[in-house]
C-alpha positions in Angstrom: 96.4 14.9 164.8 99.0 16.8 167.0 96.7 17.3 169.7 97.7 13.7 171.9 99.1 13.2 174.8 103.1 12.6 175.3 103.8 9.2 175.0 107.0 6.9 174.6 105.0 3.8 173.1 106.6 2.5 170.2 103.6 1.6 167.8 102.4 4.9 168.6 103.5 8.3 167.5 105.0 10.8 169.7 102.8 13.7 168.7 104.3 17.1 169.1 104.2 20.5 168.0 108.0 21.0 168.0 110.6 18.7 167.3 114.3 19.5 167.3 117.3 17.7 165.8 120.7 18.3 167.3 121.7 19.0 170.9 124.5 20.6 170.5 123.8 24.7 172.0 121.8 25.9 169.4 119.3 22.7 169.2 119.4 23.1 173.3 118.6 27.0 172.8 116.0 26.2 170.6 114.3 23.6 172.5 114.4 26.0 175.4 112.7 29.0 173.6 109.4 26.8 172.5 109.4 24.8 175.7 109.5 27.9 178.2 106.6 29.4 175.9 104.8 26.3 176.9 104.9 24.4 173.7 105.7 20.7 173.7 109.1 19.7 172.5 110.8 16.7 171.3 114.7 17.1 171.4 116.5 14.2 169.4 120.2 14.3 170.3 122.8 11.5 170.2 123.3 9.6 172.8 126.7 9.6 175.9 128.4 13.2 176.6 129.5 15.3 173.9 133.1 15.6 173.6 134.7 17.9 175.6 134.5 21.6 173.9 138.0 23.9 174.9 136.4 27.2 172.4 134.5 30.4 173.8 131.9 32.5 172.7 132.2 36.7 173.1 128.7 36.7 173.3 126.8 39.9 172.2 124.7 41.8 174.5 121.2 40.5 172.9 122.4 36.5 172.8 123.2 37.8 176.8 119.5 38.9 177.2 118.0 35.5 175.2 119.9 33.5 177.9 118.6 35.2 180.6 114.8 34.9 179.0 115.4 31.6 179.3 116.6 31.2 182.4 119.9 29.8 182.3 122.6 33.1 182.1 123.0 32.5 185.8 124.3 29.1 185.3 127.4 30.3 183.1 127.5 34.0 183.6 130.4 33.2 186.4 132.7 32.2 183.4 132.3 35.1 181.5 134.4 37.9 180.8 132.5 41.4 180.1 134.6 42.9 177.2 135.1 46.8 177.7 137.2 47.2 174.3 137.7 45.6 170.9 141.4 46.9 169.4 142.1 46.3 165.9 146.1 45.7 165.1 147.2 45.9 161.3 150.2 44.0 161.4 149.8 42.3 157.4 152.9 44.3 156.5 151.6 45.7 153.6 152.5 48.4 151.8 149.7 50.5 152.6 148.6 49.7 156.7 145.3 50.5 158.5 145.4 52.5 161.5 145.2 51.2 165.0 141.2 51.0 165.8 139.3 50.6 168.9 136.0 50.0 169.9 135.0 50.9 173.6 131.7 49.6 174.8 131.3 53.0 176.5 131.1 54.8 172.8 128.1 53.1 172.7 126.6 54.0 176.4 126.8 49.8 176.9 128.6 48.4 180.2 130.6 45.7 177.6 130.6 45.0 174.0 129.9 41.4 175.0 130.8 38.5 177.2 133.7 35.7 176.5 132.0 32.7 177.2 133.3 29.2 177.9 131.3 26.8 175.8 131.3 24.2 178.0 129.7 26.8 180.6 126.8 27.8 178.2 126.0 23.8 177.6 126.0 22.9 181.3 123.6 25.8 181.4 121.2 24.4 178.9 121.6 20.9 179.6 120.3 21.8 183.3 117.3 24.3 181.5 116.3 21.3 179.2 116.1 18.8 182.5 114.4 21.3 184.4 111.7 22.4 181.2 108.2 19.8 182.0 107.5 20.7 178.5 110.6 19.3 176.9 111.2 15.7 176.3 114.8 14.5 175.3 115.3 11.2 173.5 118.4 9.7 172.4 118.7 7.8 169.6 122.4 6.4 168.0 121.6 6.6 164.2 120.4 9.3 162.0 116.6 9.5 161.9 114.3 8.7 158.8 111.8 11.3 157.6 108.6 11.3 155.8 105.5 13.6 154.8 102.1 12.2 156.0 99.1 13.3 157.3 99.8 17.4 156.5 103.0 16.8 159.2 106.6 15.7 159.3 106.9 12.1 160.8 110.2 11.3 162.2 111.5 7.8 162.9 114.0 6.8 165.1 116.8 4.0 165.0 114.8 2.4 168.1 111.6 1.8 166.1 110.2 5.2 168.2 108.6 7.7 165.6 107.6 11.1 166.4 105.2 13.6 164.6 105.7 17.2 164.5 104.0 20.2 163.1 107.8 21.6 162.7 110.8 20.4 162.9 114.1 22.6 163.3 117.4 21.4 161.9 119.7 22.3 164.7 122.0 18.9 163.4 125.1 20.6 162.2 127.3 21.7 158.9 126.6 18.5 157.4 122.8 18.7 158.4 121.0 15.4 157.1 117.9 17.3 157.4 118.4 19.9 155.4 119.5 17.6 152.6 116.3 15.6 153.3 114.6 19.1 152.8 115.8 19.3 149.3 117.9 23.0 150.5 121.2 23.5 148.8 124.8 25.2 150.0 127.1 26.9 148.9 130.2 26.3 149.8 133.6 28.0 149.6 136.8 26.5 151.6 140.0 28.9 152.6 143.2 27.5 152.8 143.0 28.4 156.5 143.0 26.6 159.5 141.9 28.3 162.8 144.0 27.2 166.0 142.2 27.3 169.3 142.9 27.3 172.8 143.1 29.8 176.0 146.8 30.3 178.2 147.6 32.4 181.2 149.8 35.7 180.7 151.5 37.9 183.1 150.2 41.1 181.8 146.5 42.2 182.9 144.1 42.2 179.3 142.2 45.2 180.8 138.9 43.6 179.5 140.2 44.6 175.8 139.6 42.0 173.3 142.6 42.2 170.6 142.4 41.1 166.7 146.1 41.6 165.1 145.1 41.4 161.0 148.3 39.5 159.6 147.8 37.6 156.1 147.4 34.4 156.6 144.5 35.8 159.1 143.6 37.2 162.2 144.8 36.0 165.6 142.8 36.9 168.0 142.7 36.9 171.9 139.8 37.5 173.8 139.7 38.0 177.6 138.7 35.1 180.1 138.5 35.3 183.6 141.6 36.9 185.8 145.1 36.7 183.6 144.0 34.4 181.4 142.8 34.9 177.4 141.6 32.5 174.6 143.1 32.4 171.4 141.9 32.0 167.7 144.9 31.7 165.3 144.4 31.8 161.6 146.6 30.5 159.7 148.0 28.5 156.7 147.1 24.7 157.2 150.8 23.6 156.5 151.5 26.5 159.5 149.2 25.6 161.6 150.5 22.0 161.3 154.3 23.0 162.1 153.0 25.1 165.4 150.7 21.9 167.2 154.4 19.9 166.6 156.0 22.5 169.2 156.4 21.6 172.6 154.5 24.1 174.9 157.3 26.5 175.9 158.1 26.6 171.5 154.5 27.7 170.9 154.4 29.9 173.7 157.3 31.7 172.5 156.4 32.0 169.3 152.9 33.3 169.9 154.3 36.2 172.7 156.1 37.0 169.5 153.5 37.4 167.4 151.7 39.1 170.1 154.7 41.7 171.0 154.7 41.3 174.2 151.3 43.1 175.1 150.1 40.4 177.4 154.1 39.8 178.7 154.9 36.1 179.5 153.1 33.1 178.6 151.9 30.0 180.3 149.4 27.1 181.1 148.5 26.4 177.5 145.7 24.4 177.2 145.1 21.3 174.6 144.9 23.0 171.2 141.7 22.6 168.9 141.8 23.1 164.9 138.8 23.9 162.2 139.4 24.6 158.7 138.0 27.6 157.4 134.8 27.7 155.4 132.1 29.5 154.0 128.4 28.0 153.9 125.7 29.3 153.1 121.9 27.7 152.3 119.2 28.6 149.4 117.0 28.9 152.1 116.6 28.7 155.8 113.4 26.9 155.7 111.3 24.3 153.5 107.9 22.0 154.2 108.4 22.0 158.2 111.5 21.9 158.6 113.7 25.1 159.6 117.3 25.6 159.9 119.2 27.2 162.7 122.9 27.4 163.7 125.5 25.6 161.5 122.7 24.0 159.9 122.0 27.2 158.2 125.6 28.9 157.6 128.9 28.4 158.5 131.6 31.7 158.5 135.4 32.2 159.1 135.7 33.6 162.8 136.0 36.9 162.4 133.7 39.6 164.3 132.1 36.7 166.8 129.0 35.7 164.3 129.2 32.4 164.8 127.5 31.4 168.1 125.6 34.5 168.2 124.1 34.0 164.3 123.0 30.6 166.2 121.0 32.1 168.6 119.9 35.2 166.6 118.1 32.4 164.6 116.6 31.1 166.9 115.1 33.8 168.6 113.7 35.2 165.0 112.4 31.7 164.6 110.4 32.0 168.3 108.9 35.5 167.3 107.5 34.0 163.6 106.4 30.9 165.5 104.7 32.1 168.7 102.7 34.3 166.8 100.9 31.7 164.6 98.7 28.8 165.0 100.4 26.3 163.3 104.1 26.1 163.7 105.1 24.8 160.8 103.0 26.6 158.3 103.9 28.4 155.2 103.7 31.4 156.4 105.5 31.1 159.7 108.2 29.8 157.6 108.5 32.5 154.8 108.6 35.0 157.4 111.8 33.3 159.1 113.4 33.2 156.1 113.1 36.1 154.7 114.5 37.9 157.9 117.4 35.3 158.3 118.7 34.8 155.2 119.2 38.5 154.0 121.1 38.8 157.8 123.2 36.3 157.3 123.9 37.2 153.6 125.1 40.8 155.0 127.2 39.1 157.6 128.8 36.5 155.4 129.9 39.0 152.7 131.3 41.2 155.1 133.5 38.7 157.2 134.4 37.6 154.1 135.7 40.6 152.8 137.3 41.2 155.9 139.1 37.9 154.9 140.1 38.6 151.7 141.2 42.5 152.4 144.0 40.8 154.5 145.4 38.3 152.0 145.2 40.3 149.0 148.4 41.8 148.1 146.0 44.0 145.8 146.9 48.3 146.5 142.8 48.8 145.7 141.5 46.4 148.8 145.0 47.8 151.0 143.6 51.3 150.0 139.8 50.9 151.1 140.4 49.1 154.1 142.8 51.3 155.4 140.6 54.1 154.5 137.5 52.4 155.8 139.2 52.2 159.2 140.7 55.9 159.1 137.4 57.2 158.6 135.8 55.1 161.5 138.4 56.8 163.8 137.8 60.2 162.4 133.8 60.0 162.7 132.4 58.4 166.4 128.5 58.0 164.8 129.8 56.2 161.8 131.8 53.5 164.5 128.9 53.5 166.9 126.8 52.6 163.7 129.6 49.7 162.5 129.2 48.7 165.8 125.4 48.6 166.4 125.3 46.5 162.7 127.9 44.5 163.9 126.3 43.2 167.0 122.6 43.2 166.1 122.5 43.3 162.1 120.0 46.1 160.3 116.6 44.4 161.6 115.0 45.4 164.6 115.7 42.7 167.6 113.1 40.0 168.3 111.7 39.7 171.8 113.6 36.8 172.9 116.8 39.1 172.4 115.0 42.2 174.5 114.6 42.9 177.9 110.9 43.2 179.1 
């Protein structure tokens, strides 16, 4: 059945091994990793430009290494910023405060802890890696698909009256993932009453290439080097807060946020249009069902704290790509045990530790102000326990997959 020729006739199914939903850059990353392996892909994605996307992405060294297997790291890699150093600033006011922390790439023998990204870089990237990939076909549609079980595979019909057939399909579609409800794969969610504030502004002060989290209650704010004097900012706070800020005129917002800053970076300026997201926590029964496997936001959503989002994308995919390449049939039970066994108790470990992070910084509680400035007293006091904190951090317990290695 899935052994036909490419073909855009309408009474006649596309037959493919691969199908992706979702172009945002996981579904792109995703399509790339099965199509530069040689498999045939089908990548469904809405139609017109995206709209325009101000965040970054610190990338970690082994989502670095899965964009250069795939051939597009030289497309952004002039927008990114290698960071030498993460600093950790308790500034909650608390009773009982955590000691200043910082984590040096060179602790760990690594040239940076990771690379700030513009996300608009990484997508022209893979937008040029998918239009350059033979093996990759990309069709637009401008409705939600219809699905359906036939024939042992997973049919997929499109607004258009085009229908594609697919040995596995990966839900790359987003928080609200259509496909995954299709799949019959519950969440669970939990929703803080947080909003993150994002955008990136231009300081007098060199950032050294040091990445800066000050922990405050209402959440962290954090700035992240970009290229020359410039940084990008993730501001956590209370909804109502966040709200009173984006009514300030541009010098108001710069002034309050060299405030809260102290003055490392020195003067403020050329503040660009500022993006919100309300904080949540989601995560899935599963990470795959009958054909169909979830990556990226599809799969879980966290706070951002520690970088996971972007990278947990990726990481997904290329654990998909080693379960995958190493079977016959893409989509069969076994291929899609393995992935989820692998993801889900990764993404479990992450969640409940950016979430505690989360909670140790609200809580006015002595026990959580006690352990977490304990926690980080004893990471300064003992360099293999931080290089170990570190090593989880970026790469989680399991070994990496081959997509995320060099060689």
């Amino acid at each position: 059945m899935f052994g036909g020729e490419m073909t855009e006739t309408l009474n006649i199914p596309l037959q493919v091994p691969i199908a992706v939903v979702g172009g945002g850059l996981t579904g792109m990353a995703a399509a790339l990793a099965f199509g530069r392996a040689g498999m045939r892909v089908a990548l469904i994605v809405k139609p017109g430009a995206p709209p325009p996307d101000l965040r970054t992405a610190a990338l970690f060294p082994g989502s670095v290494q899965l964009l250069r297997n795939l051939n597009v790291w030289a497309g952004c890699e002039a927008e990114a910023t290698a960071l030498a150093a993460i600093r950790i600033v308790d500034d909650t006011g608390w009773l009982l405060r955590a000691p200043e922390t910082l984590f040096r790439a060179a602790d760990m023998g690594l040239s940076a802890l990771a690379w700030n990204t513009a996300n608009s870089a990484i997508g022209r990237a893979l937008e040029a890696g998918v239009a350059g990939c033979l093996d990759i076909l990309r069709i637009e549609t401008a409705a939600t698909p219809v699905y359906s079980y036939a024939d042992g595979g997973l049919y997929i019909r499109l607004a258009e009256g085009q229908e594609i057939a697919a040995c596995l399909v990966i839900a790359a579609d987003g928080r609200e993932s259509p496909l995954r409800t299709f799949a019959g794969i519950t969440v669970e969610r939990h929703e803080h009453d947080q909003t993150a504030l994002v955008t990136t502004f231009a300081h007098s002060r060199p950032h050294l290439n040091i990445s800066t989290e000050i922990h405050r209650q209402a959440g962290p704010l954090t700035t992240v080097p970009m290229p020359g004097n410039r940084s990008s900012l993730v501001w956590v706070e209370r909804p109502r807060e966040v709200a009173r800020l984006l009514a300030l005129d541009d010098a108001a917002f710069t002034g309050e946020l060299q405030q809260r800053l102290h003055g490392s970076l020195g003067q403020l300026s050329g503040l660009t249009p500022c993006m919100t997201f309300r904080l949540q926590d989601m995560t899935t029964q599963a990470f795959a069902r009958d054909r169909i496997a979830l990556v990226g936001e599809a799969a879980h959503v966290l706070p951002p704290i520690g970088a996971q989002g972007l990278n947990l994308g990726l990481r997904d995919v290329a654990d998909l790509a080693e379960a995958v390449l190493a079977a016959g049939d893409p989509g069969s039970a076994d291929v899609l045990v393995a992935y989820d066994r692998v993801r889900r108790r990764d993404a479990a470990i992450r969640s409940r530790t950016v979430s505690a992070l989360n909670t140790s910084l609200s809580s006015g509680a002595l026990s959580l102000q006690l352990a977490r400035g304990l926690g980080l007293h004893t990471l300064n006091a003992i360099p293999a326990l931080k290089r170990m904190v570190m090593q989880q951090g970026a790469t989680g317990s399991a070994p990496l997959p081959r997509l995320m290695r060099t060689g």
